[in-house]
N, C-alpha and C positions, 0 to 999 in steps of 0.2 A: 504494500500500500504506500502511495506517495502522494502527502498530503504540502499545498501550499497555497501563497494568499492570492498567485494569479496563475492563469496558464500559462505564463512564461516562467514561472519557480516550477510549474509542474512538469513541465516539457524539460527544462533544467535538472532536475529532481532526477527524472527517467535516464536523462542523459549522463549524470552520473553513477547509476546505477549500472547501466548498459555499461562503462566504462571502468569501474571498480571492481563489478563483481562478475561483469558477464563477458570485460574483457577485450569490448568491441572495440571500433573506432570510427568516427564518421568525419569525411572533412568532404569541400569542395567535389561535385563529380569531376572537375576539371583536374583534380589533385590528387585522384585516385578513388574517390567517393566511400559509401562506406563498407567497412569490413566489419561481416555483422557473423560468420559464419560460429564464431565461437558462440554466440549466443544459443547457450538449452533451448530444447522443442519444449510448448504448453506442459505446463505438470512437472517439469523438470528446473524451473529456474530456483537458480541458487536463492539460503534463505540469507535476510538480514539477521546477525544474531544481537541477542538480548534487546532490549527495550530497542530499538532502532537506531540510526540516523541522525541529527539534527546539524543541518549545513544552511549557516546565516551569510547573508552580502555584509561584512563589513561598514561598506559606505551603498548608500540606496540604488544609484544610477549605473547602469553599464551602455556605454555609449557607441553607436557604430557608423560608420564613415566618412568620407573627406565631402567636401562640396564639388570637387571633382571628378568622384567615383561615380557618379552618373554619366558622365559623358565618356571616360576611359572603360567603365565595365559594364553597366547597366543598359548601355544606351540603346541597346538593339534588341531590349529583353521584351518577350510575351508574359502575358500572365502564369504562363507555364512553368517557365522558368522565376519567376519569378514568387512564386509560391512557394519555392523548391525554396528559396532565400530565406522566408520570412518563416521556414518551419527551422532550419539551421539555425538563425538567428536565435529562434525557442529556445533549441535545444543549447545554446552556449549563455546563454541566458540575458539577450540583450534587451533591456528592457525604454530606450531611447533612441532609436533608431532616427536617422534624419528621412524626409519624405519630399522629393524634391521633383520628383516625377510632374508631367502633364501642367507646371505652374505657368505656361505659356498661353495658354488657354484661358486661365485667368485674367491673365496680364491681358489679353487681348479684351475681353469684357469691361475689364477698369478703365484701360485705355480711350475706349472709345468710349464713354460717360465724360470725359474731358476732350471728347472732339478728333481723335485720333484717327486715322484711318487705316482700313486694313495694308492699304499701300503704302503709308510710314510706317507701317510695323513690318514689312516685309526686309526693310533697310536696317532694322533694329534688333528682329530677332537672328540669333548665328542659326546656321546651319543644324540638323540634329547631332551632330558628332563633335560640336565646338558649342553646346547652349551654355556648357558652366561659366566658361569666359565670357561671354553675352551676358548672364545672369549678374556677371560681376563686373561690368565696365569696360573690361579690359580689349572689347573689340566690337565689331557691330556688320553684320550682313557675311561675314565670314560663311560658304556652306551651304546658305540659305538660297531663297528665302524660303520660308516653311509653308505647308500646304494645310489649310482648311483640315482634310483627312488628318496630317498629322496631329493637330493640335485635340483633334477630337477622340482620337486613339489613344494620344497620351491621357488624357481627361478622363477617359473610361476607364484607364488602367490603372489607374490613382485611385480613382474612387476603389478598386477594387482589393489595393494595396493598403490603401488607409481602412478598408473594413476587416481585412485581415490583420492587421496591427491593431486596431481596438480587441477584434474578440480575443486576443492572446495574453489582452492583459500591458499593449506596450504603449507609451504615450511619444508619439510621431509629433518629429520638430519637424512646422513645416517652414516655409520659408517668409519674410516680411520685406517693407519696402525698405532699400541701403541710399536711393537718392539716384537711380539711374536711368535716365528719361528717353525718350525719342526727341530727334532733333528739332522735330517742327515743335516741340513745345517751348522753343524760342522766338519762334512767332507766334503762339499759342498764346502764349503769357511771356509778353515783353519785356514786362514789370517784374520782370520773379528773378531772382538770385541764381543763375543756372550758369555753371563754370564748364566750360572745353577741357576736358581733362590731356593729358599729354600723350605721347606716342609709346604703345604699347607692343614693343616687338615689333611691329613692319619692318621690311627693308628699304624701304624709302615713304615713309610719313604716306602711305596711300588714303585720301580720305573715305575711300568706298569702306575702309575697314578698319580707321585709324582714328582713335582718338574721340571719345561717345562722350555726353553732355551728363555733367551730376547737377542734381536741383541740390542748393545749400539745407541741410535740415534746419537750419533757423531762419526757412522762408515757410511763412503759415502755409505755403502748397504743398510744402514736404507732408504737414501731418495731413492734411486732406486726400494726397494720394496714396497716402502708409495708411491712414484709417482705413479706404474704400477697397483697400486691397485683402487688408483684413478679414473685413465684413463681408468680402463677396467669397472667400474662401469659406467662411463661413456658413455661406448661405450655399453654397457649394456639397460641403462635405458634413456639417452640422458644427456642434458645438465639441470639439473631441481635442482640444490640445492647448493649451497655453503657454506653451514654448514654443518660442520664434529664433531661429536664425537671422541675425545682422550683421554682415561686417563691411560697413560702409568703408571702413580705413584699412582694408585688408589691400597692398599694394599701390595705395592712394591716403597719401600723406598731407596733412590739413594744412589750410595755405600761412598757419601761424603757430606758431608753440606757446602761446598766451594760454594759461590754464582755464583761464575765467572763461577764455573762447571754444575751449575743448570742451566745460564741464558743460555749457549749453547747447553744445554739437550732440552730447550724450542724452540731455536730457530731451533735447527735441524728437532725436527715433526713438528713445521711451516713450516721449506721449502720444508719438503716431501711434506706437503698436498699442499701447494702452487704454487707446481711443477705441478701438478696434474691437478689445477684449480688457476689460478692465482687472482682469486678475494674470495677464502677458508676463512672463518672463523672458525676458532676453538671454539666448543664449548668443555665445562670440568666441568666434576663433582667437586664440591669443599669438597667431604667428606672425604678427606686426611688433610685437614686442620682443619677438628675435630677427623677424628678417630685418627691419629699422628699427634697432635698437640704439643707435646713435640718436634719432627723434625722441621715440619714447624711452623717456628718465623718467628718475622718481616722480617727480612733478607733474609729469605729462599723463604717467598712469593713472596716478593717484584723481589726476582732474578728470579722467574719464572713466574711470572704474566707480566712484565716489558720486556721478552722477546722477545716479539713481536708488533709489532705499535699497540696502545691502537687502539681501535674498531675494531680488527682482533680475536680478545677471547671474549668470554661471556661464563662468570664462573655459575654455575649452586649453588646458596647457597641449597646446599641439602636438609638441617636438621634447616631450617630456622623455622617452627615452634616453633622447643625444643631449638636449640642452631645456633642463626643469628651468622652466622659470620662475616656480614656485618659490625654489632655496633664493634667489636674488632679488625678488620680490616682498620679501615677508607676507609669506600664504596668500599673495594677490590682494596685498594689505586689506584682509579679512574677507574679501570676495568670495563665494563659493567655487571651487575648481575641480575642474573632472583631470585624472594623469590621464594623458592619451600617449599612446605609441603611432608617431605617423609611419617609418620604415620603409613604405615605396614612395619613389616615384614613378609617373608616367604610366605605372602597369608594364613598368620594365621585366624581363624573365631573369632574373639573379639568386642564386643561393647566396642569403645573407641572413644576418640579424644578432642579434645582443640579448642571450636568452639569460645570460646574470644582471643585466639591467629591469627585463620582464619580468625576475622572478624574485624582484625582493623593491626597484622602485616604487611600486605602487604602494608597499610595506610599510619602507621609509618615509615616504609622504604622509599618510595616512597615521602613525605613529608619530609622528613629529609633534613640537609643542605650539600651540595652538594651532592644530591642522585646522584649516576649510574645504579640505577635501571632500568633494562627493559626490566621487565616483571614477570610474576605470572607462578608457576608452580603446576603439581602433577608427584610427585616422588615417589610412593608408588611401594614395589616391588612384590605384588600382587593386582588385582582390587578385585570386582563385592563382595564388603560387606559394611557397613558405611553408607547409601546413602545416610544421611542426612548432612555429613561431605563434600562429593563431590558434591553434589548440593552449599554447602554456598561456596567452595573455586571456585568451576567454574564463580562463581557469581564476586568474588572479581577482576576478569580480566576487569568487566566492572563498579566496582565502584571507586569512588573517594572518598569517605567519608566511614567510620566507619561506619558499620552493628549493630544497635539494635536488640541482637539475640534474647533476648523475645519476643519482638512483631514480627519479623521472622519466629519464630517458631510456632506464631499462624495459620500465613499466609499456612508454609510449613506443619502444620500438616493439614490442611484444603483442601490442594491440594494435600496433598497422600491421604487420604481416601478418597476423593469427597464430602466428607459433615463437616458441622462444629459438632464440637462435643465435647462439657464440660471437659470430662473426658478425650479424648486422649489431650487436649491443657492442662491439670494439669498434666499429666503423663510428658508428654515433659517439664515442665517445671521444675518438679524433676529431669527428665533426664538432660538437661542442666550443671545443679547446680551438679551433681554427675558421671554418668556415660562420657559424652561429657565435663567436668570438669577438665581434669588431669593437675595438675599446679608440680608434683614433679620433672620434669625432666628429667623422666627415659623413656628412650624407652620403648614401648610395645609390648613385644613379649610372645606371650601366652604361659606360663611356670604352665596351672592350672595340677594337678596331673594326670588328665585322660587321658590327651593328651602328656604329657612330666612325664613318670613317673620316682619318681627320682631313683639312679642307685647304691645305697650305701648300706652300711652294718646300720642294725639298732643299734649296738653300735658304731657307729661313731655320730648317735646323741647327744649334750649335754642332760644330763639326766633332766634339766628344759627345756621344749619344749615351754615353756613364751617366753624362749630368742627369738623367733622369731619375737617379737613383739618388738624385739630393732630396733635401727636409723642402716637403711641398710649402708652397703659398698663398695661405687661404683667400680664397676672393667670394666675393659676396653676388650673388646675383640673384633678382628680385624673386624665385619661385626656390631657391633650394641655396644651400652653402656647396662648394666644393673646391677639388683643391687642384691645381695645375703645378707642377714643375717651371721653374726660374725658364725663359726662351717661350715659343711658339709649339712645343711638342703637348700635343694635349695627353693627357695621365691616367689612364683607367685605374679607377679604384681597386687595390690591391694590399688586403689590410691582414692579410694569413701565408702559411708556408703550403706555395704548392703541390709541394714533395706530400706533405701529411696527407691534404686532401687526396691525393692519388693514393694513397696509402687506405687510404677510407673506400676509395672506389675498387682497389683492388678486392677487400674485403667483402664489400658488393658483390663481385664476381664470383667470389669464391660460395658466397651463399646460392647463387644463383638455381643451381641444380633442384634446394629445396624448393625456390619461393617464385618461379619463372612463371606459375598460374595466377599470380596476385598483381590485381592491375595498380594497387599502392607502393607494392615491389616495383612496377616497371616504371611507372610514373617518377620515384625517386631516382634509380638506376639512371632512366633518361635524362634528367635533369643535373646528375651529379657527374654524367659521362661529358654533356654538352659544357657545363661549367668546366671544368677540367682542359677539355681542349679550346675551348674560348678564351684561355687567359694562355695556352701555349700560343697560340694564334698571334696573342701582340706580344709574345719576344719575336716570333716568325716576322712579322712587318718591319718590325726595329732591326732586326737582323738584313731586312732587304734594303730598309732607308739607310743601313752603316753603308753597306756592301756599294751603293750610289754613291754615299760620301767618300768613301774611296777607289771610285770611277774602277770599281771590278763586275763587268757586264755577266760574267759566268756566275757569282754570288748571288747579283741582283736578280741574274733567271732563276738560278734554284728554289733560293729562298721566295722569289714570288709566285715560284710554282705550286709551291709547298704550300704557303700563304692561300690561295684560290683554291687549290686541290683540296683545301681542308673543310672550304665552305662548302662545297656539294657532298664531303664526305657529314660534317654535323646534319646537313640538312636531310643526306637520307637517313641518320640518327633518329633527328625528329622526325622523320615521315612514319617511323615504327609506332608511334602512340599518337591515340585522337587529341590527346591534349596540346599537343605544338604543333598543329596544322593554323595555317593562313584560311584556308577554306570556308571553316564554320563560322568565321567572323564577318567575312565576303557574303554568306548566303544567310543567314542571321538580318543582317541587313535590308537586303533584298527583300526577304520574307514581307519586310512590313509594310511595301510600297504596293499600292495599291493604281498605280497609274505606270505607264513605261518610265516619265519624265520622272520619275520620284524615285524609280528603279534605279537609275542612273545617275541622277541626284546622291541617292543615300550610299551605291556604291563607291562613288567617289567620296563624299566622305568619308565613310571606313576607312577605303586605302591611302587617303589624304593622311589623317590622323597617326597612321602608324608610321606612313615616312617623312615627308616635305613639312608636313601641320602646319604650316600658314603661308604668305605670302612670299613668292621672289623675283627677282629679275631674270634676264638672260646670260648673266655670268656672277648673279647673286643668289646663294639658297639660304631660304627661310631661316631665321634667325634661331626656329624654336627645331630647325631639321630633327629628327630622329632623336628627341626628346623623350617620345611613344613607343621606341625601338621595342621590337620583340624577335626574339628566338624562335621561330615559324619556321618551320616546311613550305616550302612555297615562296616565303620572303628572302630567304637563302640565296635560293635558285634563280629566282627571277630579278632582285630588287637590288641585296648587296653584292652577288658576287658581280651583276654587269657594272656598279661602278667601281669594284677596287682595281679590275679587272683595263678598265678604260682607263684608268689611273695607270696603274704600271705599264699597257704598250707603252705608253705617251714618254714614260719615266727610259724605257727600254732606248725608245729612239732618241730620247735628247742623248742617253750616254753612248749610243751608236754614232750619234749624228755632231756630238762632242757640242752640243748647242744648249741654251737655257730649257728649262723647263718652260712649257707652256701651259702653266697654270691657270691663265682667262681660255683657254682652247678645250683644255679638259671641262671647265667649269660649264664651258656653255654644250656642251655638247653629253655632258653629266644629266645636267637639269634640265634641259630637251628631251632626256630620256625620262628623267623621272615624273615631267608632267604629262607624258603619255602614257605613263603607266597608269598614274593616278586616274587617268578617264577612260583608263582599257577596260573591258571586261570578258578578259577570259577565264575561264574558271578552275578552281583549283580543287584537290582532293578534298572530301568531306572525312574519309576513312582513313586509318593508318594500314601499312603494307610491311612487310616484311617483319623480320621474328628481331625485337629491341635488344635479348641478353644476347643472342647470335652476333647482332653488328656492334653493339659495346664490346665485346667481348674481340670483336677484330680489328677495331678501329684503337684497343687498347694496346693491344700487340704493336698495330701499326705505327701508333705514339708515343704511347706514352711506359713501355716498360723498357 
């Protein structure tokens, strides 16, 4: 019997149950799904002994996603799938899920009650594959513009999402007005306080996409457009939530650091949202107080946190894993704060994360003296990879003590694969200590060569290619921190000892003969073979850019051979498992267009997104390129290996031809390719082919031992 106060404690309840006593494991279908086989047939399940059970949340709130993870993972989901979400969500026991779905639809009702038309909102809303940046200022008509169907499709599926999150017990932050208008409401309202905000990523200030109008919240039309937005989501979806999402200053820094002017910037989206719902909590991303952290000081927090009566906001510590704000803060000088772990970007495919951070942070917060802790989050701005990271931090929602992640790990590897097994509990335990290890600080954003390849002239590198191996220097950039090496060589993050990790795959291999029928076996296998040789890959390029530095054309063929030859070798890797195909994200897409033009529309999106992502010239690529990058089957073959590939003849021939590099000749003839990709549609595998431990098991030979 498993008793609790909602169906999200009871779905939780069950879920540690299945996991404790019966063994199981459930993650992601995309991450190997679940492995339930250990679980007894009726009549047979194991008992609870003596008086039972009793497992309490510590802190009330368990919180789940970025405000980006709708358009990087969400954005092509049916009800289908997305049911599949909000039973998971149950079961890890997320009881504050963001809801951000269909709010276009709204926005288009609101809009026009202030004179709007569907034609200036064609200019205003992004594309579906680009709406979070739309949603927050940072671009406008990107993608778009969006069709009637779509916006009526999202609308039903919301409504359908938000009635599944009420009956489970969970209260859905939906989204509020931050001050970010259509252009014509400058001639709309002449008179109103409405600021051109700056250039946001383009490569040349283009206005079609560049640079969207904030209405000031201390113009009385701020709270009239944030009230009626309120009200009509209300009238929308009923009375079902009083937390709101705001972050008017998330990437968009106030035009004064006067306190007195910030605390009325605060209180003004308080009394829109307030107006709207007079019992409105504000929730806010706190990642302005790391990414412009030179703005906000004490002063600056303090006038905007302070703004509104303390238990009316709950600050979101973003980036609490890497960097609490909480300890520099003093507990968000008494604010309430949820720890959240953010860990991706883009929806990038990387084995990473900081599981002694996950498994005692939220501890230390929470124990600390005068905590305003409350609550646990995941902020990642893509899901469905890591599983082993999102299982320990779902967990921390229900513990009150510091996680022992080795002997965790025995338990958790025992319960992905359904049996115990010598060799996968030593492999994890390398894995821990290296790959799940990262203590430098730096964000991780998969910057390895095949996926981000770099965009420079090969004499802009220092002619010792060692210097890469100096103490990096951190640079700041407006969506993530990360770290480059002194010169022009960009630096893929590389924060553990190679050797071990192969040392960990090896062991994989060796288990292989038991566990080759378990698709959480092959899913990891895949994943840990592909890591593995993606970071051999950039010594192989560094190896070919020496070999040009010291004008030896036979180095430069091998090593680029070797370099290429390796991308259609991971990519038939990934073609072994459904989860790193290009395909299902191509036909996903598709699925929801309901006209040719929409077909074709949403496909380009999708493949926009994963490569180019925004706008470029004829010998300029997108500023945000391969920002989205993924590890795909399909994207291998078709996307990165044509441009490393165009990259080295070109490299080939200047050192044939003893001539410069023709770095604007590659570049245009690059991104000629890549915006014909983007509006191709030819189609890719939906299924995986070929046997996964078979090709790790020769591509390991071939590599790596």
């Amino acid at each position: 019997m498993i008793q609790g106060t909602t169906a999200v404690e009871l779905a939780s309840g069950l879920h540690w149950y299945l996991k404790y006593w019966c063994h199981a494991h459930i993650s992601w279908d995309k991450t190997g799904g679940a492995q339930l086989a250990s679980v007894p047939l009726p009549g047979h399940l194991l008992q609870v002994k003596g008086t039972g059970v009793k497992i309490e949340r510590p802190v009330p709130w368990n919180y789940y996603q970025n405000v980006v993870t709708s358009s990087y993972s969400f954005v092509w989901w049916d009800w289908k799938r997305w049911e599949k979400e909000i039973d998971w969500m149950a079961l890890q026991g997320i009881n504050l899920p963001l809801a951000f779905t269909g709010q276009e639809a709204i926005w288009q009702k609101v809009f026009k009650s202030f004179n709007v038309t569907d034609r200036d909102l064609d200019d205003f809303f992004g594309g579906p594959a680009f709406l979070a940046w739309a949603r927050m200022g940072n671009l406008h008509g990107w993608g778009g513009p969006l069709s009637q169907n779509w916006l009526d499709q999202q609308l039903a599926l919301q409504k359908k999402i938000l009635s599944r999150m009420i009956e489970l017990g969970m209260v859905p932050v939906l989204p509020s007005f931050s001050g970010n208008v259509p252009s014509v409401f400058k001639k709309l309202f002449p008179s109103a306080n409405i600021t051109r905000l700056g250039d946001w990523n383009t490569v040349d200030g283009d206005p079609r996409w560049c640079c969207t109008y904030l209405l000031d919240p201390s113009d009385a039309l701020f709270i009239d457009v944030g009230q009626a937005f309120i009200r009509q989501q209300m009238k929308e979806y009923g009375d079902i939530t009083n937390i709101y999402n705001c972050d008017t200053f998330n990437e968009n820094t106030p035009p004064t650091n006067e306190p007195a002017y910030i605390s009325s910037l605060g209180s003004a989206i308080y009394e829109a949202m307030s107006r709207g719902n007079k019992d409105a909590v504000w929730l806010m991303q706190g990642w302005l107080f790391y990414s412009d952290a030179a703005f906000w000081r004490e002063p600056q927090m303090k006038a905007l946190l302070h703004s509104i009566p303390i238990g009316k906001m709950i600050v979101l510590d973003l980036f609490a894993d890497v960097k609490p704000i909480w300890q520099m803060s003093s507990q968000f000088y008494g604010v309430p704060y949820i720890w959240c772990m953010l860990h991706n970007f883009g929806g990038n495919i990387e084995m990473y994360g900081i599981l002694d951070s996950i498994s005692s942070g939220p501890i230390d917060a929470c124990t600390s003296h005068n905590s305003t802790m409350v609550g646990v989050g995941m902020c990642m701005e893509g899901i469905e990879h890591n599983p082993v990271v999102y299982e320990l931090m779902s967990e921390m929602a229900f513990r009150s003590q510091k996680v022992e992640v080795e002997d965790w790990l025995k338990i958790y590897s025992y319960r992905r694969y359904g049996q115990s097994n010598v060799e996968m509990e030593k492999a994890w335990g390398i894995l821990y200590h290296t790959i799940y290890n990262c203590t430098d600080g730096i964000a991780d954003h998969n910057k390895d060569y095949i996926v981000e390849f770099p965009d420079i002239s090969p004499s802009s590198f220092s002619s010792d290619l060692s210097k890469r191996r100096a103490m990096p220097k951190v640079k700041k950039h407006r969506r993530f921190v990360l770290s480059e090496v002194p010169a022009s060589l960009p630096h893929p993050h590389l924060w553990y000892s190679t050797k071990e990790a192969i040392k960990a795959l090896e062991l994989f291999l060796n288990a292989g003969n038991d566990l080759s029928g378990s698709l959480t076996y092959r899913y990891d296998l895949v994943d840990l073979t592909r890591q593995s040789l993606s970071k051999l890959a950039n010594e192989m390029y560094l190896d070919a850019m020496n070999a040009y530095q010291k004008k030896d054309p036979n180095g430069l063929n091998f090593h680029m051979k070797k370099f290429l030859e390796l991308i259609v070798d991971i990519d038939t890797l990934l073609a072994s498992d459904d989860n790193f195909l290009l395909g299902p994200w191509l036909e996903s897409a598709k699925s929801l267009a309901m006209t040719e033009n929409e077909r074709k529309q949403y496909e380009w999106n999708a493949r926009t997104q994963v490569t180019m992502w925004y706008d470029n010239t004829k010998t300029e690529q997108s500023k945000l390129h391969d920002y989205a990058n993924k590890f795909w089957s399909g994207l291998l073959k078709s996307y990165y290996l044509p441009r490393a590939s165009k990259y080295f003849t070109r490299l080939t021939k200047s050192l044939q031809e003893n001539q410069s590099f023709q770095l604007e000749e590659w570049r245009k003839d690059w991104i000629a390719y890549s915006n014909k990709w983007q509006s191709a549609m030819e189609l890719y595998a939906l299924k995986a082919t070929g046997d996964a431990l078979a090709i790790s098991r020769s591509l390991f030979r071939k590599y790596l031992s």
